[in-house]
LUMSERO-972683 format. One record per residue: x, z, y of N, C-alpha, C, O, CB in turn. Coordinates in nm, 3 decimals, always signed. Each point is the difference from the previous one (the first is absolute). Glycine has a CB too. Layout:
N
> X/Z/Y/X/Z/Y/X/Z/Y/X/Z/Y/X/Z/Y
...
END
This chain:
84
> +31.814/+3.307/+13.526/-0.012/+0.007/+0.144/-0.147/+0.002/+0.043/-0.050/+0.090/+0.068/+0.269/-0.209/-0.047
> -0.275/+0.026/-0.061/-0.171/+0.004/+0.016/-0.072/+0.111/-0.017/-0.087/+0.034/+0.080/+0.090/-0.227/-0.154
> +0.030/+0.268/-0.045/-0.043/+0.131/-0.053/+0.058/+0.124/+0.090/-0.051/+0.112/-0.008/+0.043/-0.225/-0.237
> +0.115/+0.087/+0.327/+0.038/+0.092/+0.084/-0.092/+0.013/+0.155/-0.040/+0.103/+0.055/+0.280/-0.151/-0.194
> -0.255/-0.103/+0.184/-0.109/-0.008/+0.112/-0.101/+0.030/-0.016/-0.063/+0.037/+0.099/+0.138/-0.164/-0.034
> -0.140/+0.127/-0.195/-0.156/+0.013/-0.030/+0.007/+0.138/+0.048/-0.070/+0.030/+0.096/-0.001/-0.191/-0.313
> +0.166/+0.268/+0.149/+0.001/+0.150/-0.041/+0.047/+0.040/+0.178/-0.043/+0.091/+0.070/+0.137/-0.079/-0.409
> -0.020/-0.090/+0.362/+0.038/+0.084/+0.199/-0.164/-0.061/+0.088/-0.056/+0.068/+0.085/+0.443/-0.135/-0.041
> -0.425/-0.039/-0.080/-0.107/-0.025/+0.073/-0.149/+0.005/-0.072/-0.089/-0.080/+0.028/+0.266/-0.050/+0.100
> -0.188/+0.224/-0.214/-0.155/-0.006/-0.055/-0.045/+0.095/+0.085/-0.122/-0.018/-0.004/+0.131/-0.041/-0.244
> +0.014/+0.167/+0.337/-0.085/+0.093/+0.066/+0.063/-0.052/+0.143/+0.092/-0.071/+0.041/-0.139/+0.299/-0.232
> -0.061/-0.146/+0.239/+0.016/-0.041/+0.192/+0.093/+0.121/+0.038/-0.030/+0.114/-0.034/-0.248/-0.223/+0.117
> +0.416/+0.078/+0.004/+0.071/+0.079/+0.058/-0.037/+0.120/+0.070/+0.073/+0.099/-0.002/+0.016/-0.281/-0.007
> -0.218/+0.179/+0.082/-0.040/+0.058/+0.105/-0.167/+0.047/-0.076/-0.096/-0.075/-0.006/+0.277/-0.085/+0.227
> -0.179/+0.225/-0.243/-0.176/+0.048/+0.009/-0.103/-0.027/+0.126/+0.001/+0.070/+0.101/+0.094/+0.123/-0.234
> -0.160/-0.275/+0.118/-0.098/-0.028/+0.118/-0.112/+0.151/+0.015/-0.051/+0.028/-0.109/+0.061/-0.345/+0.049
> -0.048/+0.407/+0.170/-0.055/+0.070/+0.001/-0.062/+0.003/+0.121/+0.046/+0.031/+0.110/+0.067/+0.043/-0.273
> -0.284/-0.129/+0.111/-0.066/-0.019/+0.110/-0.063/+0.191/+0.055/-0.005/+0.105/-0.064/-0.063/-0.429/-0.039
> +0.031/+0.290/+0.248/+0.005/+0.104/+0.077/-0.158/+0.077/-0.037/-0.045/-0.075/-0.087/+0.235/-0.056/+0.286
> -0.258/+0.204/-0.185/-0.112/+0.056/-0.075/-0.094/-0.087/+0.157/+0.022/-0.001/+0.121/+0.074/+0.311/-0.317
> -0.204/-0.371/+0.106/-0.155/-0.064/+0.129/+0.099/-0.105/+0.099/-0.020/-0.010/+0.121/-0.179/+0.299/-0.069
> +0.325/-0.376/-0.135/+0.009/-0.113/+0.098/-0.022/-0.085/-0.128/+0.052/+0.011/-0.111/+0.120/+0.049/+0.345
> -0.307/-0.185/-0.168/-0.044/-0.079/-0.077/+0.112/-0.093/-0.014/+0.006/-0.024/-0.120/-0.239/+0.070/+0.174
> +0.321/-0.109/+0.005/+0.096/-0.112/+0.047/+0.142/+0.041/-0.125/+0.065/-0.088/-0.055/-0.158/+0.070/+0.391
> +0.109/+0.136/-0.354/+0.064/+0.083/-0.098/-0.051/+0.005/-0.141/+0.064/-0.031/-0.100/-0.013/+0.152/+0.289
> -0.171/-0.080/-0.183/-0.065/+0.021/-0.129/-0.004/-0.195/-0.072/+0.036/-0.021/-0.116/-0.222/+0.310/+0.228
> +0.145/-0.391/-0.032/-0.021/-0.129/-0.042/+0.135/-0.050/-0.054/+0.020/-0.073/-0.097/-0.212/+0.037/+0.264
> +0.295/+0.101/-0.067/+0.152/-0.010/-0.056/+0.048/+0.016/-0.123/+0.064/-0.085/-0.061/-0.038/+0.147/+0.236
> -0.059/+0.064/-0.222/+0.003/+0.078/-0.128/-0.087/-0.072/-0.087/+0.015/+0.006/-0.122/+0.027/+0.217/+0.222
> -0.082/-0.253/-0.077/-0.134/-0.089/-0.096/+0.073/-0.147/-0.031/-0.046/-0.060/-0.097/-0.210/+0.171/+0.242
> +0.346/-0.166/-0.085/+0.051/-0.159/-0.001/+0.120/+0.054/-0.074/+0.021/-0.056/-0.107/-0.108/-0.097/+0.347
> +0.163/+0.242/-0.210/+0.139/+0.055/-0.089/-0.046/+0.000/-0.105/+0.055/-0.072/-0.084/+0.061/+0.213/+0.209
> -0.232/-0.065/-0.163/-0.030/-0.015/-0.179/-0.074/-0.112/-0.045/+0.006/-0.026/-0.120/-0.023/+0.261/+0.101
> -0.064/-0.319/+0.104/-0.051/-0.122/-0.070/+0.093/-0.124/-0.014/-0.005/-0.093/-0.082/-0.208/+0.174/+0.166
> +0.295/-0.058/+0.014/+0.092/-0.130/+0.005/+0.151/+0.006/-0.050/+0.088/-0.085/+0.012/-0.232/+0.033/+0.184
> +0.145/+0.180/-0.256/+0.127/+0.100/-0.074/+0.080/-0.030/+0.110/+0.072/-0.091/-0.042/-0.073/+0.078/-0.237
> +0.041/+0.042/+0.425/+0.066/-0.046/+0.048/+0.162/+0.148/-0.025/+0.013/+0.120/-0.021/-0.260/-0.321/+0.188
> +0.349/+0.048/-0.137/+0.108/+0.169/-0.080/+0.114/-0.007/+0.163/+0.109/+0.058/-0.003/-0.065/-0.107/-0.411
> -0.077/-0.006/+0.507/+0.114/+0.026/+0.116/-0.090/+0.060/+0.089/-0.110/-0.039/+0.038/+0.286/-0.160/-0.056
> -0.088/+0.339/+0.057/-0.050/+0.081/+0.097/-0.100/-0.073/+0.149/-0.001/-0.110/+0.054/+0.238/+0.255/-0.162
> -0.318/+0.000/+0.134/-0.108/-0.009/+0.110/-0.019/+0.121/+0.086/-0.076/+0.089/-0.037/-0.038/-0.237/-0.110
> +0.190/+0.158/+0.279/+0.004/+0.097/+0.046/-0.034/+0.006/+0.146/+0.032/-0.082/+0.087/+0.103/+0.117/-0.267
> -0.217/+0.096/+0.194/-0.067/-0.020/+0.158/+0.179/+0.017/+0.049/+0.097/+0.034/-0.068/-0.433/+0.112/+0.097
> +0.327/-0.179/+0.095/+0.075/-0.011/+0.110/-0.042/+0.091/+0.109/+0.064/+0.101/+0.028/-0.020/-0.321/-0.097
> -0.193/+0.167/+0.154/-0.102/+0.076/+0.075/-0.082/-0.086/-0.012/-0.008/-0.115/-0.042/+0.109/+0.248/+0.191
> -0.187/-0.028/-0.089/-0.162/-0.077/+0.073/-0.038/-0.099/-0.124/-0.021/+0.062/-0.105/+0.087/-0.087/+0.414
> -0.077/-0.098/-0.316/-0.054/-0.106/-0.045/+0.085/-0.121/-0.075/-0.047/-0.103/-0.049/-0.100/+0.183/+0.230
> +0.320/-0.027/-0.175/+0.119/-0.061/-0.002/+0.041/+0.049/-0.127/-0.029/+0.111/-0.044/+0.079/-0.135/+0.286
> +0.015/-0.057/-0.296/+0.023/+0.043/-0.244/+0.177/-0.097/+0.048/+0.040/-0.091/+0.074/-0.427/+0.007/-0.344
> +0.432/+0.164/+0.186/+0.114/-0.096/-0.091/-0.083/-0.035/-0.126/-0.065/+0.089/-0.054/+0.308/+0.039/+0.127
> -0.244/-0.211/-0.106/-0.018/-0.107/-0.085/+0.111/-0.112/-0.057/+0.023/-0.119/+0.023/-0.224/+0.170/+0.096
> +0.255/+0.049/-0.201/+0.154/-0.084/-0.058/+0.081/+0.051/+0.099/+0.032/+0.115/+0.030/-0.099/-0.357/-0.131
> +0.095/+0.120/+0.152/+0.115/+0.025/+0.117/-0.087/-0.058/+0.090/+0.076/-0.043/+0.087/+0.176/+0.026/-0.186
> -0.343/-0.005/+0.126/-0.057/-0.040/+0.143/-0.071/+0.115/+0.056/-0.049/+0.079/-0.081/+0.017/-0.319/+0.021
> +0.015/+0.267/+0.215/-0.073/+0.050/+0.058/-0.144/-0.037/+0.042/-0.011/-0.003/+0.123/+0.215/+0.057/-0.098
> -0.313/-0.082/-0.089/-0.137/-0.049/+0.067/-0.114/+0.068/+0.009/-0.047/+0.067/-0.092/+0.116/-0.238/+0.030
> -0.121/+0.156/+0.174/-0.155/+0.069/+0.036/-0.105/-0.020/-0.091/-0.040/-0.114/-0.024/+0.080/+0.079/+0.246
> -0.076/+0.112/-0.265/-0.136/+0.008/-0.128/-0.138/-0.001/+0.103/+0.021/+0.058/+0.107/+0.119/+0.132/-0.331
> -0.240/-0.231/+0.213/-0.134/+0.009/+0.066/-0.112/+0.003/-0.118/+0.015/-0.075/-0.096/+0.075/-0.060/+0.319
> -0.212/+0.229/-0.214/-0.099/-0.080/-0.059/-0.114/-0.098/+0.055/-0.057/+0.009/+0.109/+0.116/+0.167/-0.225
> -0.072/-0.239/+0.048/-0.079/-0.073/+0.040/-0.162/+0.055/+0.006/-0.046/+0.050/-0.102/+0.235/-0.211/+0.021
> -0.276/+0.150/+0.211/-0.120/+0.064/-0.004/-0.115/-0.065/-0.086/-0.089/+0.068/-0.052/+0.164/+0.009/+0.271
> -0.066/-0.217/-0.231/-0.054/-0.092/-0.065/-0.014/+0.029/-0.143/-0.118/+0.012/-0.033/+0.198/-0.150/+0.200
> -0.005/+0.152/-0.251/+0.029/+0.012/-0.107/+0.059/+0.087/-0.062/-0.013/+0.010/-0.122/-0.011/-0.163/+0.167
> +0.116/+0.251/+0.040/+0.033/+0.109/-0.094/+0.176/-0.068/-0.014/+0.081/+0.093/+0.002/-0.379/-0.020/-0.158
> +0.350/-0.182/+0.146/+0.076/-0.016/-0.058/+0.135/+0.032/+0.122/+0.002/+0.017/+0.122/-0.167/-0.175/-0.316
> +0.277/+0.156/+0.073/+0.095/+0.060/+0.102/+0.103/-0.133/+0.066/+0.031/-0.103/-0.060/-0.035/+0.367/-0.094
> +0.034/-0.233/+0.258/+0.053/-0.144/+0.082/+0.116/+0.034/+0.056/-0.001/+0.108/+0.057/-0.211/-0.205/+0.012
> +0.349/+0.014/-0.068/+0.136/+0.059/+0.000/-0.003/-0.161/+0.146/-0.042/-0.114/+0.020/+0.174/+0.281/-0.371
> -0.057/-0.060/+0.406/+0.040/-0.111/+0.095/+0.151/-0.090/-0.024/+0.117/+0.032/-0.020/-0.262/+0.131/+0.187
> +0.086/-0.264/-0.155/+0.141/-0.109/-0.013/+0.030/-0.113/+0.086/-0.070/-0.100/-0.013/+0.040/+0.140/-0.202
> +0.126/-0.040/+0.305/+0.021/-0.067/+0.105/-0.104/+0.034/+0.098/-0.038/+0.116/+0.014/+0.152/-0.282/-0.142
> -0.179/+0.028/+0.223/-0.105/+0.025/+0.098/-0.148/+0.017/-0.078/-0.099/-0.009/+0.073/+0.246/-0.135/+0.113
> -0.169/+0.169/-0.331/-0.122/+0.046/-0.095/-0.011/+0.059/-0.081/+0.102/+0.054/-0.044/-0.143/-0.171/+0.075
> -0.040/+0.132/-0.072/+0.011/+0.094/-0.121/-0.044/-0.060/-0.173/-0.034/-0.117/-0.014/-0.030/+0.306/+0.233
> +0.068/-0.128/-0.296/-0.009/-0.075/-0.103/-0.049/+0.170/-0.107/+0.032/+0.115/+0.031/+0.187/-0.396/+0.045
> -0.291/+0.241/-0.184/-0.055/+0.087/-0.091/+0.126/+0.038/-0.087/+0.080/-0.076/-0.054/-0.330/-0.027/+0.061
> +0.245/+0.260/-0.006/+0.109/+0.067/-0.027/+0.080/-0.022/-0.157/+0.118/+0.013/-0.033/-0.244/+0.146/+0.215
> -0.004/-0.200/-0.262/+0.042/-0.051/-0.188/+0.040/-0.114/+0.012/+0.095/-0.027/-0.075/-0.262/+0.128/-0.066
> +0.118/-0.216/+0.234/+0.069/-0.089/+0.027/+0.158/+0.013/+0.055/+0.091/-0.046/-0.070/-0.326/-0.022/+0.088
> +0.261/+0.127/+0.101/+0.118/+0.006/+0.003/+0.137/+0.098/-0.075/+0.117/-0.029/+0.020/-0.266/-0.065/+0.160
> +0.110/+0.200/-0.259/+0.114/+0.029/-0.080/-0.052/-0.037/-0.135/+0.038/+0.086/-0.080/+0.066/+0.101/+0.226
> -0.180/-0.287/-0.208/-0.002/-0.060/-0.102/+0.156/-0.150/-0.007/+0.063/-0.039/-0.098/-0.392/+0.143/+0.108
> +0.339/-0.148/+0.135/+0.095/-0.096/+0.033/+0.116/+0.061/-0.041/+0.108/-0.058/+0.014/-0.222/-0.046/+0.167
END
C-alpha cells in the first residue's frame, strides 16, 4: 500500500507554469523545485493561486524579494506556509 502512494504521489498533478517576466511566478517555480513541493499551484487571476485546495493571494515582498501569501487578517512567507 505504501509503495502504491509513493508511485500515485511522487509527481505533482498539475504542472506549475509560470507566465514569461512575472517575477511573483518565476519565485514560485523556484520553491516547487527547492522545496519538491508535489500538490498543485494554480493561478486563478491577478495575484490569487489555488494552492492545494485553498484559494490565497501571493504578494512580493519589496523589502526582500520574498514571496508573501496572505493568511487570515496577515500574511505570512510563502515556504513557510505550504511547508505546514
Amino acid at each position: 500500500m505504501d509503495k502504491q502512494c509513493d508511485d500515485l504521489f511522487s509527481d505533482t498533478p498539475i504542472k506549475f507554469k509560470a507566465r514569461k517576466a512575472n517575477k511573483i511566478e518565476e519565485k514560485i517555480k523556484f520553491y516547487i523545485q527547492e522545496l519538491e513541493i508535489k500538490f498543485p499551484i494554480v493561478l486563478i487571476k491577478d495575484d490569487l493561486y489555488l494552492i492545494g485546495s485553498e484559494r490565497l493571494t501571493i504578494k512580493q515582498n519589496s523589502n526582500n524579494d520574498s514571496l508573501m501569501v496572505r493568511v487570515g487578517g496577515g500574511y505570512v512567507k510563502f515556504e513557510e506556509h505550504v511547508l505546514k
